[in-house]
C-alpha positions in Angstrom: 97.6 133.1 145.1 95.9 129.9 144.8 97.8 126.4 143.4 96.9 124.8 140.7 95.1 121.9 142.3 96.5 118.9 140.1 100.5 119.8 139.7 102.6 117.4 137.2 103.3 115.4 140.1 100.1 114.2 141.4 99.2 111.0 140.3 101.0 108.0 141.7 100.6 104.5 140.7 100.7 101.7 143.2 99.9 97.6 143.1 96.8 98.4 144.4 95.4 101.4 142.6 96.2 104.9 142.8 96.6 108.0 144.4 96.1 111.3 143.6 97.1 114.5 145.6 94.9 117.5 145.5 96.4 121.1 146.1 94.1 123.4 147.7 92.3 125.7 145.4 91.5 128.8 147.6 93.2 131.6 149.0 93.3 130.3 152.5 93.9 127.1 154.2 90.3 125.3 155.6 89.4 122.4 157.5 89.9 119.3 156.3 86.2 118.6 156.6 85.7 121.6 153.8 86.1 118.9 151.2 83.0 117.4 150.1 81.8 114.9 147.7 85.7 114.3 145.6 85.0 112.4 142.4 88.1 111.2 140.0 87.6 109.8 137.0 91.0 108.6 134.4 90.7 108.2 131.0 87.3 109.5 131.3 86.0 106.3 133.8 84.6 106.5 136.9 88.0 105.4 139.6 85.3 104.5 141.9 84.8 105.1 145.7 88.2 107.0 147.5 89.6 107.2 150.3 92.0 109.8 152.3 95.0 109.2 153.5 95.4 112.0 156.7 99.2 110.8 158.5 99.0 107.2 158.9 95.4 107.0 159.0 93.2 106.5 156.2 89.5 107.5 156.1 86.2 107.1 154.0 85.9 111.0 151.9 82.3 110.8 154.0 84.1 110.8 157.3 86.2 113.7 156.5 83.5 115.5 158.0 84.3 114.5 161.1 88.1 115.1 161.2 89.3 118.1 162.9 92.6 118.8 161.4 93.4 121.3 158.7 94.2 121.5 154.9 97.0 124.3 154.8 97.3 125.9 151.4 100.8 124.3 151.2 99.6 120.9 151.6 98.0 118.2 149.2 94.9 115.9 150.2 96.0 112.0 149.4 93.1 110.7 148.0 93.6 106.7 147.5 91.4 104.9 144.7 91.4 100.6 143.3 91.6 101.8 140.0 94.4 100.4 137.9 96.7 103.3 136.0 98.1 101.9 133.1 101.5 103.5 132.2 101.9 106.3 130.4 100.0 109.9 130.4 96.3 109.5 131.5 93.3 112.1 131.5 92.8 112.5 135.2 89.5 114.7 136.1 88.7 115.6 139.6 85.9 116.7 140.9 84.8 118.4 144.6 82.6 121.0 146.9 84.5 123.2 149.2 82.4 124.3 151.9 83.7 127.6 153.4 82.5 127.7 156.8 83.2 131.9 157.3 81.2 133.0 154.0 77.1 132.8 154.5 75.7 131.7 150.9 72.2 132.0 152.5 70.5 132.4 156.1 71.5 128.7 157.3 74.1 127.0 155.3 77.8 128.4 154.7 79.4 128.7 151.0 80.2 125.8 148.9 81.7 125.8 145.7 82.2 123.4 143.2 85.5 122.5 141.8 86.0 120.4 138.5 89.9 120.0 136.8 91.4 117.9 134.3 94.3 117.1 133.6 97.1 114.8 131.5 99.2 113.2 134.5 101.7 110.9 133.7 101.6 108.3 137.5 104.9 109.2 139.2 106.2 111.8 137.2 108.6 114.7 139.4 107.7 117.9 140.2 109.7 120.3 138.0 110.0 122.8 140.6 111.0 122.5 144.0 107.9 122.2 146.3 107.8 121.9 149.9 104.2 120.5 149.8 103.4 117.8 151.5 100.8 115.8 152.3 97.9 116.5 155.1 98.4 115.0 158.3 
């Protein structure tokens, strides 16, 4: 079973932007350099380049490809924008390419498949279940 990969909780507000925690929409947990090409947009308006906060580091979304940790199917991707988030609920789309490194699509490259959700966030708002998510480190 797969999570839904914006939960009620995911967006958070802060002085300088944003950021917006991804659950991991496949059946098994994949490197963290699986994620490709992440794209948010609230209210329907570009957020502008992200980064990825991975444990007290934070890195460009193009030099994931270099990291070597993991994205466990538990865990949430940080991914930090500039963009201001006005109170209240917000349209929040985001949009990605999951390369699956252990399913060929073709004779040279591994799978990837594109991931597009959207979704009325409301910045800090609680989980309504308990979740022992956390974010990747």
């Amino acid at each position: 079973m797969t999570l839904a990969t914006l939960r009620e909780d995911a967006l958070s507000a802060r002085e300088d932007g944003f950021v917006l925690r991804l659950s991991l929409p496949w059946i098994r947990s994949l490197p963290l350099a699986s994620l490709l090409d992440p794209a948010v947009e609230i209210d329907g308006v570009d957020a502008g380049p992200l980064l990825v906060e991975i444990g007290d580091r934070t890195v460009s979304t193009a030099a994931l490809v270099h990291e070597r940790g993991w994205w466990f199917i538990q865990d949430r991707v940080a991914l930090r924008g500039r963009a201001p988030v006005a109170p209240g609920p917000r349209t929040v789309t985001v949009s990605f390419r999951l390369l699956v490194p252990y399913l060929q699509a073709g004779p040279d490259s591994p799978l990837s498949l594109p991931f597009t959700t959207t979704r009325t966030l409301v910045a800090g708002a609680p989980a309504r279940t308990a979740t022992v998510s956390r974010d990747v480190a």
